[in-house]
PDB file of N, CA, C and O in Angstrom:
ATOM      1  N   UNK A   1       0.819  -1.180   0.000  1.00  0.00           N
ATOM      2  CA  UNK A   1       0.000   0.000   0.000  1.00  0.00           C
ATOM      3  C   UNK A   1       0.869   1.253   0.000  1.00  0.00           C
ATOM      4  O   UNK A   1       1.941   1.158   0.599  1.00  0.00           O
ATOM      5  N   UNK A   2       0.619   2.209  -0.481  1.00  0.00           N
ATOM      6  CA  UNK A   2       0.715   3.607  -0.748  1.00  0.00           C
ATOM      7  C   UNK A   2       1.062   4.713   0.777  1.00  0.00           C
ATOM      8  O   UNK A   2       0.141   4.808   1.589  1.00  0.00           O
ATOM      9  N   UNK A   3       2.112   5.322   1.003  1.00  0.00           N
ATOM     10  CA  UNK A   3       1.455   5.450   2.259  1.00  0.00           C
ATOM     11  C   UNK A   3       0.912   7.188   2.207  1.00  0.00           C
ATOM     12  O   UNK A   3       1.259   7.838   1.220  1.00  0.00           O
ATOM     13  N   UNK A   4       0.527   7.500   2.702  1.00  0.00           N
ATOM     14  CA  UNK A   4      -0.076   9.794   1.443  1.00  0.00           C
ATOM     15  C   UNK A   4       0.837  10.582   2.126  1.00  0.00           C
ATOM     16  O   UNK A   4       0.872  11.738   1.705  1.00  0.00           O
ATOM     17  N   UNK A   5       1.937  10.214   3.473  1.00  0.00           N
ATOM     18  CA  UNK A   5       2.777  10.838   4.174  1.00  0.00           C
ATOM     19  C   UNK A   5       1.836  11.912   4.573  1.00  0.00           C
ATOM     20  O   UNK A   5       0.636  11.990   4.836  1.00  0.00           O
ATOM     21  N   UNK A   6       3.307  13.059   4.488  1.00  0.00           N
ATOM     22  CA  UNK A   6       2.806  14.083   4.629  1.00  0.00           C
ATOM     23  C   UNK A   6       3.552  15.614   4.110  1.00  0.00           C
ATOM     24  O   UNK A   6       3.858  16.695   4.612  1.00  0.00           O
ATOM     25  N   UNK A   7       3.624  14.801   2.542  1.00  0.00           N
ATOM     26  CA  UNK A   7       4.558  15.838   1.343  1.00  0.00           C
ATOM     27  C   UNK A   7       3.079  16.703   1.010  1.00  0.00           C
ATOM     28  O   UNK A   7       2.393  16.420   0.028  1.00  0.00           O
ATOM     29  N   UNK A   8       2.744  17.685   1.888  1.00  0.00           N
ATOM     30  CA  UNK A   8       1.757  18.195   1.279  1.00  0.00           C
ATOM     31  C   UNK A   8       1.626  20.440   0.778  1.00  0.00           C
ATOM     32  O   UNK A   8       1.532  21.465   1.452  1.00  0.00           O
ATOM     33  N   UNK A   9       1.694  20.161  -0.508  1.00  0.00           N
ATOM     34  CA  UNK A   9       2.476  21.613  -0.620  1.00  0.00           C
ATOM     35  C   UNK A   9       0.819  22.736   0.082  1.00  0.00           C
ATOM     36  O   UNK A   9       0.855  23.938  -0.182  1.00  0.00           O
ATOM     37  N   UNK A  10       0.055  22.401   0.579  1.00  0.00           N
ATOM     38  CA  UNK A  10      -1.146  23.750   0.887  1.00  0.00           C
ATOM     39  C   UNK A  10      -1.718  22.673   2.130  1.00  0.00           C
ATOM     40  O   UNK A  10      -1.432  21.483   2.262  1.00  0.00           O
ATOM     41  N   UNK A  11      -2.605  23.505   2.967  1.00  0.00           N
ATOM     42  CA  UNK A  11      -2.722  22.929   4.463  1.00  0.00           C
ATOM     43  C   UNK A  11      -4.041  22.647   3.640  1.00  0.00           C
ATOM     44  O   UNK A  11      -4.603  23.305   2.765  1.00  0.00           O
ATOM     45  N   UNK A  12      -4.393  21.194   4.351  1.00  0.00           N
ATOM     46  CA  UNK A  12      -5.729  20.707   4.066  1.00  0.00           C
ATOM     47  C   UNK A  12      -7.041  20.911   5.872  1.00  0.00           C
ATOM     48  O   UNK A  12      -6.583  21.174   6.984  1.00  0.00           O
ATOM     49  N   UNK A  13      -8.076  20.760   5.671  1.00  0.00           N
ATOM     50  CA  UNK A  13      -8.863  20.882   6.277  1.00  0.00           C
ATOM     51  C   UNK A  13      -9.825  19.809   5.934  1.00  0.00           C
ATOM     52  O   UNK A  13     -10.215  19.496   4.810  1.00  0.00           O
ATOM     53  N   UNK A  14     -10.176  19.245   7.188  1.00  0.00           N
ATOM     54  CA  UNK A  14     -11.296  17.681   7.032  1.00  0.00           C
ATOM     55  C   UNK A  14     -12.435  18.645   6.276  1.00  0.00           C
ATOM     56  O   UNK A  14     -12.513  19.874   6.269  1.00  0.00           O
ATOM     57  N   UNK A  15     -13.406  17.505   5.555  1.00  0.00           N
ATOM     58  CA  UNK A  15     -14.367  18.052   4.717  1.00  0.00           C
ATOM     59  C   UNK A  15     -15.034  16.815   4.088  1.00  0.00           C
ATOM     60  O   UNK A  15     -14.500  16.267   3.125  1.00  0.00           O
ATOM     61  N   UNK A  16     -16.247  16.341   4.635  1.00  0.00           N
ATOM     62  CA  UNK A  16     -16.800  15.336   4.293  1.00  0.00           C
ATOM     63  C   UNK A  16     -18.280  15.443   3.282  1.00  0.00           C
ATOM     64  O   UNK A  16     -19.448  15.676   3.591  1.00  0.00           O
ATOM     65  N   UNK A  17     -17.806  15.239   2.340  1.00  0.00           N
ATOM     66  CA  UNK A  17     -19.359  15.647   1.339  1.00  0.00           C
ATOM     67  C   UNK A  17     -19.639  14.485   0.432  1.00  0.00           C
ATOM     68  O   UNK A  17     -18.571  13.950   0.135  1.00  0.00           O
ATOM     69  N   UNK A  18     -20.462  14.011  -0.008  1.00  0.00           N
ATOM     70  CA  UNK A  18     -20.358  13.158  -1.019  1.00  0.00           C
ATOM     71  C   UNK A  18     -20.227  13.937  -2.347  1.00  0.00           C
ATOM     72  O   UNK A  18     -20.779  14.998  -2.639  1.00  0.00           O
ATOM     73  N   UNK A  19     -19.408  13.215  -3.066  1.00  0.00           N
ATOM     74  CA  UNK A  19     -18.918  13.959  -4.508  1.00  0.00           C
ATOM     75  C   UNK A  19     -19.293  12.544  -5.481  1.00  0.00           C
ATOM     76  O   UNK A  19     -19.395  11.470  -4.888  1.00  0.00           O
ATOM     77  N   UNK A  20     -19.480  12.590  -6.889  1.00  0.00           N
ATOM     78  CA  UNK A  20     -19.430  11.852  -8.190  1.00  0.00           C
ATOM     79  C   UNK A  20     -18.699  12.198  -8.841  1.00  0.00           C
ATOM     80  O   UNK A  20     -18.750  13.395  -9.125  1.00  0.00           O
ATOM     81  N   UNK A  21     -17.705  11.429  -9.392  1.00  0.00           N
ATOM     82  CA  UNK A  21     -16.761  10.770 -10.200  1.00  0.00           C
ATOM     83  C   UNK A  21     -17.297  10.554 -11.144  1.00  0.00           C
ATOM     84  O   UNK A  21     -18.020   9.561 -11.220  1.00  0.00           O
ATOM     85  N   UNK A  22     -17.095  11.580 -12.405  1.00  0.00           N
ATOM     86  CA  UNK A  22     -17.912  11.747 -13.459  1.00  0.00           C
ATOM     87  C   UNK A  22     -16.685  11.442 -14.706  1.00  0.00           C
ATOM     88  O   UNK A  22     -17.114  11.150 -15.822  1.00  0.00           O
ATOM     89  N   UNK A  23     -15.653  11.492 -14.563  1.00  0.00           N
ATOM     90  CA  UNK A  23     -14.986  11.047 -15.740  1.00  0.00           C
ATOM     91  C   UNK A  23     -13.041  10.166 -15.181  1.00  0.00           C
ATOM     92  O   UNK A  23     -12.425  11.130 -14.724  1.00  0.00           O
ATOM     93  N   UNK A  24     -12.745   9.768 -15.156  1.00  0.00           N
ATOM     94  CA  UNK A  24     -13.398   8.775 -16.620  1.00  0.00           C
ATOM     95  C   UNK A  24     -13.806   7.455 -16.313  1.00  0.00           C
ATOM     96  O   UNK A  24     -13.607   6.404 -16.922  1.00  0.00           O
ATOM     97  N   UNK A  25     -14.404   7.691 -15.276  1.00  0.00           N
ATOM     98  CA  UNK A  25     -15.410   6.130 -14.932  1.00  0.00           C
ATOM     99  C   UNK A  25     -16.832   7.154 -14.168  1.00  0.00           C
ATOM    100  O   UNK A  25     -16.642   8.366 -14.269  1.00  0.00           O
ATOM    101  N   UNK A  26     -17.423   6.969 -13.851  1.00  0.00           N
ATOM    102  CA  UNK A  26     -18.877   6.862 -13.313  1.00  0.00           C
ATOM    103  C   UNK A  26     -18.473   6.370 -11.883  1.00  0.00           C
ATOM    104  O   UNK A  26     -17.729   5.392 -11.814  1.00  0.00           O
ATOM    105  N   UNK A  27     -18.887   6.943 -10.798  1.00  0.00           N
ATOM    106  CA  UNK A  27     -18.385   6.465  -9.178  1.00  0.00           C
ATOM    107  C   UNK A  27     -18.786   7.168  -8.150  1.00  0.00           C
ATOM    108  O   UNK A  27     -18.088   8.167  -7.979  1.00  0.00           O
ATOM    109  N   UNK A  28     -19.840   7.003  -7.219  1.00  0.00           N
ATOM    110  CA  UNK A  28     -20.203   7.693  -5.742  1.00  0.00           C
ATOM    111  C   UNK A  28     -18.764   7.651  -5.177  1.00  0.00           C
ATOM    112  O   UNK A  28     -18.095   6.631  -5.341  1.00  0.00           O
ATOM    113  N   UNK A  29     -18.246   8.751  -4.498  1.00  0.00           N
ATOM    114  CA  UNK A  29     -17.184   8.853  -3.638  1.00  0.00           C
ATOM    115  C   UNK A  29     -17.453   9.949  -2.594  1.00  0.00           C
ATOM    116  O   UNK A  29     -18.381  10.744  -2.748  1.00  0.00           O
ATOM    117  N   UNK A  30     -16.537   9.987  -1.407  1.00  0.00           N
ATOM    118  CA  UNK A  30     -16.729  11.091  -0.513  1.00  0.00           C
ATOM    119  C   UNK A  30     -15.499  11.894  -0.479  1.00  0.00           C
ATOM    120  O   UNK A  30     -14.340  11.498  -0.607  1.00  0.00           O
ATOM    121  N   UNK A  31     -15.903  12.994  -0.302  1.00  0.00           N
ATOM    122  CA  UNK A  31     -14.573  13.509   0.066  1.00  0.00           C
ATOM    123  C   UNK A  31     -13.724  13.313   1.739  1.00  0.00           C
ATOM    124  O   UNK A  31     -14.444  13.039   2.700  1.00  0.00           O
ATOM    125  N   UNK A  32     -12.674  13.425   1.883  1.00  0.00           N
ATOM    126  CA  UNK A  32     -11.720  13.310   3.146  1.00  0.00           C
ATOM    127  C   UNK A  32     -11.184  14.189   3.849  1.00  0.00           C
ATOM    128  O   UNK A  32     -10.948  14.211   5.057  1.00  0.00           O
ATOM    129  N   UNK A  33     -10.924  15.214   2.725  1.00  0.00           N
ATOM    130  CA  UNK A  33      -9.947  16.494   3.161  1.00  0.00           C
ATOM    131  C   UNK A  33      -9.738  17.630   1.964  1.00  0.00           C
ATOM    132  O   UNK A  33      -9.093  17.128   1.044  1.00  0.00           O
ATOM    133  N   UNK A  34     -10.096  19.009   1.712  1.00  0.00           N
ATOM    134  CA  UNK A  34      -9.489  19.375   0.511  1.00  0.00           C
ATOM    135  C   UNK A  34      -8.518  20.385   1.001  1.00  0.00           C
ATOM    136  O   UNK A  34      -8.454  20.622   2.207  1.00  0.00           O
ATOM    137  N   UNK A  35      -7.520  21.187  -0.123  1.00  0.00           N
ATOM    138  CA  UNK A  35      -6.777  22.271   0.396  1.00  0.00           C
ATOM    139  C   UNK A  35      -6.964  23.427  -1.212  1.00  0.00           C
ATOM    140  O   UNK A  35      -7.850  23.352  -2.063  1.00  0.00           O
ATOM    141  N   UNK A  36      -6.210  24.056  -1.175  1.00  0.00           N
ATOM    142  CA  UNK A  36      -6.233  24.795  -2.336  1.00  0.00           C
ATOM    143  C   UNK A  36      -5.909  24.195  -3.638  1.00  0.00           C
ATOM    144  O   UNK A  36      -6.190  24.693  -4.728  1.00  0.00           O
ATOM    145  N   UNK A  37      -5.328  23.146  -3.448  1.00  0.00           N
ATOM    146  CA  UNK A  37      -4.746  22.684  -4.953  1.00  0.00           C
ATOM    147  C   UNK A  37      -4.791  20.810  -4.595  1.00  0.00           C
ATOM    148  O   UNK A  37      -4.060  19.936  -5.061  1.00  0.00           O
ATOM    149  N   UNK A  38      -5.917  20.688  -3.624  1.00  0.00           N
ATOM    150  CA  UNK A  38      -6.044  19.259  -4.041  1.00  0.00           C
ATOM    151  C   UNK A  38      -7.511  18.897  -3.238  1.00  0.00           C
ATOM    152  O   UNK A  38      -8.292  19.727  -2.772  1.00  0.00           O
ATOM    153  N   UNK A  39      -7.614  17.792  -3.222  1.00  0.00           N
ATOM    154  CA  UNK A  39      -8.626  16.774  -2.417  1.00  0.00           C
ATOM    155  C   UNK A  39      -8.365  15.309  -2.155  1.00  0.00           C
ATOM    156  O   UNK A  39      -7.504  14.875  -2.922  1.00  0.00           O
ATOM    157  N   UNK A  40      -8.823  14.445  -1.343  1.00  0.00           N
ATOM    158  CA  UNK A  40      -8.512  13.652  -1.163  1.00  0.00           C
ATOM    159  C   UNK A  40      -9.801  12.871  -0.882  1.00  0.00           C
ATOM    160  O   UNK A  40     -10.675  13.265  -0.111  1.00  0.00           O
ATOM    161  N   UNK A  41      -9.849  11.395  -1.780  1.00  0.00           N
ATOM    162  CA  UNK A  41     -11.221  10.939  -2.060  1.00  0.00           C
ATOM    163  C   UNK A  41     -11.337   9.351  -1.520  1.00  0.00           C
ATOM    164  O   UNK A  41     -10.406   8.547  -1.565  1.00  0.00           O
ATOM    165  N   UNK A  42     -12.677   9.078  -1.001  1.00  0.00           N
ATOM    166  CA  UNK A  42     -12.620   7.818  -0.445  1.00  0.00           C
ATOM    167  C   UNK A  42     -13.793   7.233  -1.489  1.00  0.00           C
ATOM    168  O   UNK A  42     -14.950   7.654  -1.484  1.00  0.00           O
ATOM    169  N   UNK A  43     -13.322   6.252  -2.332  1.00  0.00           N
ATOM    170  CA  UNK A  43     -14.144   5.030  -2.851  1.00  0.00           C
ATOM    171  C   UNK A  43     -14.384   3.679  -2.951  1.00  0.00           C
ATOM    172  O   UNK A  43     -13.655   2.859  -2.393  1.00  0.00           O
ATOM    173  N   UNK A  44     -15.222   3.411  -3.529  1.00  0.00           N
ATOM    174  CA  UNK A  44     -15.362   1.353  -3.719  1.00  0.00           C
ATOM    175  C   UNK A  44     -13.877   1.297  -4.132  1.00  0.00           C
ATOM    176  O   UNK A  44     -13.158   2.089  -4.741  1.00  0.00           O
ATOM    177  N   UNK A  45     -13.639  -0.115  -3.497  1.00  0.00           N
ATOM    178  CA  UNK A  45     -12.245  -0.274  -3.878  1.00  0.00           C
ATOM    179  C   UNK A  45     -12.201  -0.406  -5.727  1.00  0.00           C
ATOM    180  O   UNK A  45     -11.369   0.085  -6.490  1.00  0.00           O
ATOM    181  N   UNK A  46     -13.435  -1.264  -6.057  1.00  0.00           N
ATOM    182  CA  UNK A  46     -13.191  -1.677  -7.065  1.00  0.00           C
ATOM    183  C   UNK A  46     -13.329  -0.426  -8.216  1.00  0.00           C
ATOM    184  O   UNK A  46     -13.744  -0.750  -9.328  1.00  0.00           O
ATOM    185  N   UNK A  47     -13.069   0.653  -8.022  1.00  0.00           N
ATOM    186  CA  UNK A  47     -13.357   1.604  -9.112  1.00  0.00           C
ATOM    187  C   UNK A  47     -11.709   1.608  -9.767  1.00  0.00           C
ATOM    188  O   UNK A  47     -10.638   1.479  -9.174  1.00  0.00           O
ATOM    189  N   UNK A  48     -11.989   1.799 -11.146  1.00  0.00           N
ATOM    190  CA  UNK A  48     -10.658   1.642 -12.085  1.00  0.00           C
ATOM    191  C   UNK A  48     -10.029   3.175 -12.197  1.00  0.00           C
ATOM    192  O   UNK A  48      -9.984   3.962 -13.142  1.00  0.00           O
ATOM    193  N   UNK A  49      -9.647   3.244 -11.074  1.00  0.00           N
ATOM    194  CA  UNK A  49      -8.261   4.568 -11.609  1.00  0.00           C
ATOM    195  C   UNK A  49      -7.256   4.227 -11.636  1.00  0.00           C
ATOM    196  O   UNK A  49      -6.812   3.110 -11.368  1.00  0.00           O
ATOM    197  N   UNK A  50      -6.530   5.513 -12.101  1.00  0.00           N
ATOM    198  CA  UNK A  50      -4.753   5.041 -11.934  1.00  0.00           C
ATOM    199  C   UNK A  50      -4.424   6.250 -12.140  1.00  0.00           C
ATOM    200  O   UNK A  50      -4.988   7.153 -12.760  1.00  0.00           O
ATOM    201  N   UNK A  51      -2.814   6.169 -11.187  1.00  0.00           N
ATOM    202  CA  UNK A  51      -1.949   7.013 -11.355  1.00  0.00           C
ATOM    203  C   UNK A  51      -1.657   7.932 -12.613  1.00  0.00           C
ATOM    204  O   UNK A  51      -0.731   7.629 -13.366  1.00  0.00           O
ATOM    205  N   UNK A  52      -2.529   9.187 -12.877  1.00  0.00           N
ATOM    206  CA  UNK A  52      -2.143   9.953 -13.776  1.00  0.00           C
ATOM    207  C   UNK A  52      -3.426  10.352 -14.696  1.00  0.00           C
ATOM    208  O   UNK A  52      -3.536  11.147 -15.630  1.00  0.00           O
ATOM    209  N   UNK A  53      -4.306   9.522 -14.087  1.00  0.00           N
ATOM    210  CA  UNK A  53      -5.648   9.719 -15.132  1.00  0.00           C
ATOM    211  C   UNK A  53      -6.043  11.100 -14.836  1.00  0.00           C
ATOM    212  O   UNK A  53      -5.474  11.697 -13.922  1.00  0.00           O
ATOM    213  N   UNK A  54      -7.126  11.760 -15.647  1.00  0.00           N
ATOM    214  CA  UNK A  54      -7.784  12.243 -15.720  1.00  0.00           C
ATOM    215  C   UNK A  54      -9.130  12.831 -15.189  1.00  0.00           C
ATOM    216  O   UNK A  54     -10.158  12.635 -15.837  1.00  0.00           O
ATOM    217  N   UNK A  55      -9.147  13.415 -14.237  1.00  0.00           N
ATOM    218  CA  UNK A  55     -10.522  12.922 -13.681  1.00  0.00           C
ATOM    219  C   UNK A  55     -11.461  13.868 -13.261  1.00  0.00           C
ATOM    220  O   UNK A  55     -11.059  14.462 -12.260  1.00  0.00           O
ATOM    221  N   UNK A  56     -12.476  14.204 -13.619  1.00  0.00           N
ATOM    222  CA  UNK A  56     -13.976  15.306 -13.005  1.00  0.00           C
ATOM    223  C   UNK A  56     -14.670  14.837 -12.105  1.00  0.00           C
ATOM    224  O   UNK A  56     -15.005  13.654 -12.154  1.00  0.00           O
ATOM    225  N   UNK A  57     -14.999  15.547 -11.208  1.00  0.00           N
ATOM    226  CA  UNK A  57     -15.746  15.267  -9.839  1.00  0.00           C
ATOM    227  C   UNK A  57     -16.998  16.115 -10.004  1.00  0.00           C
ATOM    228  O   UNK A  57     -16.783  17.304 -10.240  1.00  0.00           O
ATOM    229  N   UNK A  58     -18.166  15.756  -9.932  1.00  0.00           N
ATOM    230  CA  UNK A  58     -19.419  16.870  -9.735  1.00  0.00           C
ATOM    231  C   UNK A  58     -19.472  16.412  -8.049  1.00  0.00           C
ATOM    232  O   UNK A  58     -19.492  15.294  -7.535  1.00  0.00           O
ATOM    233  N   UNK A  59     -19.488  18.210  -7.258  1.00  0.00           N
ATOM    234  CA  UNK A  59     -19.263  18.568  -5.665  1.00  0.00           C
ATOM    235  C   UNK A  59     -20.775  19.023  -6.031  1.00  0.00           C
ATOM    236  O   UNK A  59     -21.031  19.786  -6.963  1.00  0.00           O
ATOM    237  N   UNK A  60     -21.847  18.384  -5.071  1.00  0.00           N
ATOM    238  CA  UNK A  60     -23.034  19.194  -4.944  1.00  0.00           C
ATOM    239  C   UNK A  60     -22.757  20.212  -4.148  1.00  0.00           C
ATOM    240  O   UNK A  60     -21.858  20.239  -3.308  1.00  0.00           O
ATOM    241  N   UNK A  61     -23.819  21.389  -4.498  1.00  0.00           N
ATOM    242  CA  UNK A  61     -24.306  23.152  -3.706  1.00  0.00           C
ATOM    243  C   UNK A  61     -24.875  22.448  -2.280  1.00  0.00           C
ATOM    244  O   UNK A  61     -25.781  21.657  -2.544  1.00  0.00           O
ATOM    245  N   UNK A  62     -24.646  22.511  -1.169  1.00  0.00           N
ATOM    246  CA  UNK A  62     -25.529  22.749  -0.361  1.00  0.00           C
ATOM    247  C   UNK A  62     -26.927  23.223  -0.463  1.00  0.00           C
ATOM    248  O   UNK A  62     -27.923  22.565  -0.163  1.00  0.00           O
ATOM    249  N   UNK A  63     -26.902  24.286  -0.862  1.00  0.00           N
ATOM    250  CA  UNK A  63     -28.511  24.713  -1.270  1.00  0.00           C
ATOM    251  C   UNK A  63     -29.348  24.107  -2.809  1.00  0.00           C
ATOM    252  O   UNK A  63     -30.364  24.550  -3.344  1.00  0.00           O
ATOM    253  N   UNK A  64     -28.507  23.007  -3.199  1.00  0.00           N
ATOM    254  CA  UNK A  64     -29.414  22.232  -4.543  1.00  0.00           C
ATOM    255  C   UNK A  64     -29.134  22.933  -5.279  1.00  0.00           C
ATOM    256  O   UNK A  64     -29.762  22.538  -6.261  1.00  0.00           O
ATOM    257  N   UNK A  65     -28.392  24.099  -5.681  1.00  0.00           N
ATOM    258  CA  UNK A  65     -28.399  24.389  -6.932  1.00  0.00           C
ATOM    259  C   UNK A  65     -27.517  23.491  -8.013  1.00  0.00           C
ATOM    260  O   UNK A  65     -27.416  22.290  -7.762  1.00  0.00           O
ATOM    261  N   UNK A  66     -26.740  24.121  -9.449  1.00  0.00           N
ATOM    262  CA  UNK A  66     -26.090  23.256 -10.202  1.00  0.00           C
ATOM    263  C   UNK A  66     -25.170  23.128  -9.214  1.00  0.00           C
ATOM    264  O   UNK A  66     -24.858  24.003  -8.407  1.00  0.00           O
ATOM    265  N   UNK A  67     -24.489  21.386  -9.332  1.00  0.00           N
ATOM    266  CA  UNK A  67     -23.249  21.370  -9.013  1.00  0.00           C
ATOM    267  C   UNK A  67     -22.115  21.975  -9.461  1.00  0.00           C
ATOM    268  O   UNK A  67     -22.176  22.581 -10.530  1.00  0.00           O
ATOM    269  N   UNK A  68     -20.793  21.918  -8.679  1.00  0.00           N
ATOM    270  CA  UNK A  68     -19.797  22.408  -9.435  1.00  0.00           C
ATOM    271  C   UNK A  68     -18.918  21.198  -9.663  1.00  0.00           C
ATOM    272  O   UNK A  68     -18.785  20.243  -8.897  1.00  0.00           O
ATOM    273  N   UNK A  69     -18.193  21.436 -11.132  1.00  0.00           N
ATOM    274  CA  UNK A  69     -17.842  20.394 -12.094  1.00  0.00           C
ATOM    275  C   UNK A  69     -15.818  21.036 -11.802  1.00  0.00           C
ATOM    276  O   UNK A  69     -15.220  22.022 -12.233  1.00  0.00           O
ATOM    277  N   UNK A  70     -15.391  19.909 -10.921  1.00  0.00           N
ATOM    278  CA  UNK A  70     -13.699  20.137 -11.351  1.00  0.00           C
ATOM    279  C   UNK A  70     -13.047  18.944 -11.523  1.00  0.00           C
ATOM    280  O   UNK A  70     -13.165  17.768 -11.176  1.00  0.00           O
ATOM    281  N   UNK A  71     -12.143  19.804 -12.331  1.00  0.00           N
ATOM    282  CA  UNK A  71     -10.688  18.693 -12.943  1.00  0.00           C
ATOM    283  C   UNK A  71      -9.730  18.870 -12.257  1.00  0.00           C
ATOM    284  O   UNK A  71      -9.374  19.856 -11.611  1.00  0.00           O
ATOM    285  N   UNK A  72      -9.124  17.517 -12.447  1.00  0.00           N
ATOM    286  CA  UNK A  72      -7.888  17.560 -11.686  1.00  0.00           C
ATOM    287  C   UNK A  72      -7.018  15.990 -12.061  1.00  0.00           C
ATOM    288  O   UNK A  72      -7.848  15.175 -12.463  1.00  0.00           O
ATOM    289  N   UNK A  73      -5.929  15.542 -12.032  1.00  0.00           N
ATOM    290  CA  UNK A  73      -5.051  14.640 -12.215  1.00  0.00           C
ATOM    291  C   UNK A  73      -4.754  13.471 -10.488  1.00  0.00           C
ATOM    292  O   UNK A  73      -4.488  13.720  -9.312  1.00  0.00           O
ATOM    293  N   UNK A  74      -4.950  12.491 -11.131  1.00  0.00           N
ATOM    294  CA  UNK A  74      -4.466  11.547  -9.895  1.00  0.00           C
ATOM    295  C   UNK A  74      -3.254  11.605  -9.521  1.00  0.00           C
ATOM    296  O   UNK A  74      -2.443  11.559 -10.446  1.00  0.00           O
ATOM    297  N   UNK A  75      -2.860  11.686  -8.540  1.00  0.00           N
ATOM    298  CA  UNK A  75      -1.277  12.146  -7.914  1.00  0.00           C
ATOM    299  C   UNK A  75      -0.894  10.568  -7.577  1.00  0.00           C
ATOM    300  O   UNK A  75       0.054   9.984  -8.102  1.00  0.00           O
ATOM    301  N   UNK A  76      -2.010   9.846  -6.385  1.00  0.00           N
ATOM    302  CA  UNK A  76      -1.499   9.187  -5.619  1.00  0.00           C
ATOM    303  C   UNK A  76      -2.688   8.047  -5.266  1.00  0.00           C
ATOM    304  O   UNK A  76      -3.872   8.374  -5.354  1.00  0.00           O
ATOM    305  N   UNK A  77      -2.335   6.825  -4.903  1.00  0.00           N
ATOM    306  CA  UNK A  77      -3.747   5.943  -4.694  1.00  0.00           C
ATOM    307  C   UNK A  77      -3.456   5.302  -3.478  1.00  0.00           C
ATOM    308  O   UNK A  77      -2.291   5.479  -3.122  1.00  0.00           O
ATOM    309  N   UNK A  78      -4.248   4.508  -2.614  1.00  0.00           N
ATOM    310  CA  UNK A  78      -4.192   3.828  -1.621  1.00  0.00           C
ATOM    311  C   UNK A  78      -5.384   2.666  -1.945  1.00  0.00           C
ATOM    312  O   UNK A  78      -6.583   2.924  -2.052  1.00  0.00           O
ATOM    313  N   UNK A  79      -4.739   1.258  -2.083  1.00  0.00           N
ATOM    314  CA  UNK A  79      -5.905   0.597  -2.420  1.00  0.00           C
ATOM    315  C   UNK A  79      -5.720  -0.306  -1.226  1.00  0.00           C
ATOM    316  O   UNK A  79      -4.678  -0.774  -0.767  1.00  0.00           O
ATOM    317  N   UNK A  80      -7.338  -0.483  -0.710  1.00  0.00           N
ATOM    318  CA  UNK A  80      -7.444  -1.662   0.557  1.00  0.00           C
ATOM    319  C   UNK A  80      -8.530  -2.856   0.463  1.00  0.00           C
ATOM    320  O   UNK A  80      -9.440  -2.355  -0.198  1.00  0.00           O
ATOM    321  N   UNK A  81      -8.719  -3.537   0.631  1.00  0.00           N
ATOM    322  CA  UNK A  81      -9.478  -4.659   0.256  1.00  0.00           C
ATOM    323  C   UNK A  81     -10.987  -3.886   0.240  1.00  0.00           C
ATOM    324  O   UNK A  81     -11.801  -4.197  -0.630  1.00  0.00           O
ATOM    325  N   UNK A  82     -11.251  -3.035   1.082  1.00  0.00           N
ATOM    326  CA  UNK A  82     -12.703  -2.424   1.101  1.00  0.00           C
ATOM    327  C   UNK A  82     -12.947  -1.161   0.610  1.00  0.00           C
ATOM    328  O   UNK A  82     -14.089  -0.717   0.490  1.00  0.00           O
ATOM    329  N   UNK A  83     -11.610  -0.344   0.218  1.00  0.00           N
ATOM    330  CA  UNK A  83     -11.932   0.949   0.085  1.00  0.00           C
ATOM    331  C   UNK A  83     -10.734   1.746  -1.098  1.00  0.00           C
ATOM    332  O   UNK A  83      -9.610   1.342  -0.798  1.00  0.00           O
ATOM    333  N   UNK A  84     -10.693   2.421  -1.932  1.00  0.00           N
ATOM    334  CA  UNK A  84      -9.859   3.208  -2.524  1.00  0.00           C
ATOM    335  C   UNK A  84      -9.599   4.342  -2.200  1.00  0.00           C
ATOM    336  O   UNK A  84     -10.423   5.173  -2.582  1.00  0.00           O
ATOM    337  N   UNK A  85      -8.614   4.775  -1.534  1.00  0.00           N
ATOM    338  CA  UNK A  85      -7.797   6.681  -1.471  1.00  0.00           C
ATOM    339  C   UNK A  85      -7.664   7.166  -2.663  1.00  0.00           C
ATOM    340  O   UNK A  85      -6.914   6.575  -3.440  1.00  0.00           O
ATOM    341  N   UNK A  86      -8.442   8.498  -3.139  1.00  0.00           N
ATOM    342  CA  UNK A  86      -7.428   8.571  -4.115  1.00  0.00           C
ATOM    343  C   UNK A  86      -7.236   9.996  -3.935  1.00  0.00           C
ATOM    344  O   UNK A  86      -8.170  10.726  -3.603  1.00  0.00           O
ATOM    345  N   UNK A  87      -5.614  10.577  -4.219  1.00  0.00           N
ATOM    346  CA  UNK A  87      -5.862  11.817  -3.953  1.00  0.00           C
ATOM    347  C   UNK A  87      -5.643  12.675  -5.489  1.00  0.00           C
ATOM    348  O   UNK A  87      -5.015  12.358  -6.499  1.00  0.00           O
ATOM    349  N   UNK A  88      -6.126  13.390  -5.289  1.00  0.00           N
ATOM    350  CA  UNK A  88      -6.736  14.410  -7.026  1.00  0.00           C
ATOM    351  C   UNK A  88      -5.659  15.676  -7.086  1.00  0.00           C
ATOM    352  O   UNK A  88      -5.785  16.180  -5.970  1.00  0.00           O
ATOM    353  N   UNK A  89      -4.923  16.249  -7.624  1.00  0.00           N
ATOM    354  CA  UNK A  89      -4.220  17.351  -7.623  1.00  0.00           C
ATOM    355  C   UNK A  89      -4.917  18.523  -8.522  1.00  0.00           C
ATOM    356  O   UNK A  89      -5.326  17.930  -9.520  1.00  0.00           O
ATOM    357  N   UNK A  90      -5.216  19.785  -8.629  1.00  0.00           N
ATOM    358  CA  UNK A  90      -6.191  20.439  -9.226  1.00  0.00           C
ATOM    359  C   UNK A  90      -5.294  21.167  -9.772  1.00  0.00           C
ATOM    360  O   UNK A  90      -5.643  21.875 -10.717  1.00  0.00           O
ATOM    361  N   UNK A  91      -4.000  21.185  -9.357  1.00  0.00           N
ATOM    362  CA  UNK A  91      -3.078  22.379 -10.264  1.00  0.00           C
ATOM    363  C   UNK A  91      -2.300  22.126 -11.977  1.00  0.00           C
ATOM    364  O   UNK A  91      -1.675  23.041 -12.513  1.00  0.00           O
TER     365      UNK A  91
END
């Protein structure tokens, strides 16, 4: 396993929301932690990412309006028999 240390260039803050994994697979995930230039995501283990993909998250509004739609690159993964880390870099 992966371990996420703690090489982290912007201070993160816990932040638990459910987010969708809209490209490039389809995937309910939650969020863990975000900072200015990343997030860090908890999913089914079995979802197919990898190191370097590509990837859009729709973050629902609190108040229901449109979600907001961001990109960002896989940095780093943690895979466990029940669960996937993955952390997203936005820069």
């Amino acid at each position: 396993m992966v371990s996420f240390g703690d090489a982290r260039r912007a201070n993160r803050i816990d932040w638990e929301r459910p987010v969708q994994i809209i490209a490039p697979v389809l995937a309910a995930a939650k969020t863990l932690n975000v900072s200015a230039v990343g997030m860090l995501l908890l999913t089914a283990a079995d979802v197919a990412l990898n190191v370097g993909d590509e990837v859009a998250l729709e973050v629902p509004h609190l108040d229901a309006s449109d979600p907001l739609v961001v990109h960002g690159r896989v940095v780093r993964l943690e895979r466990a028999p029940d669960f996937l880390r993955v952390a997203v870099d936005f820069s």
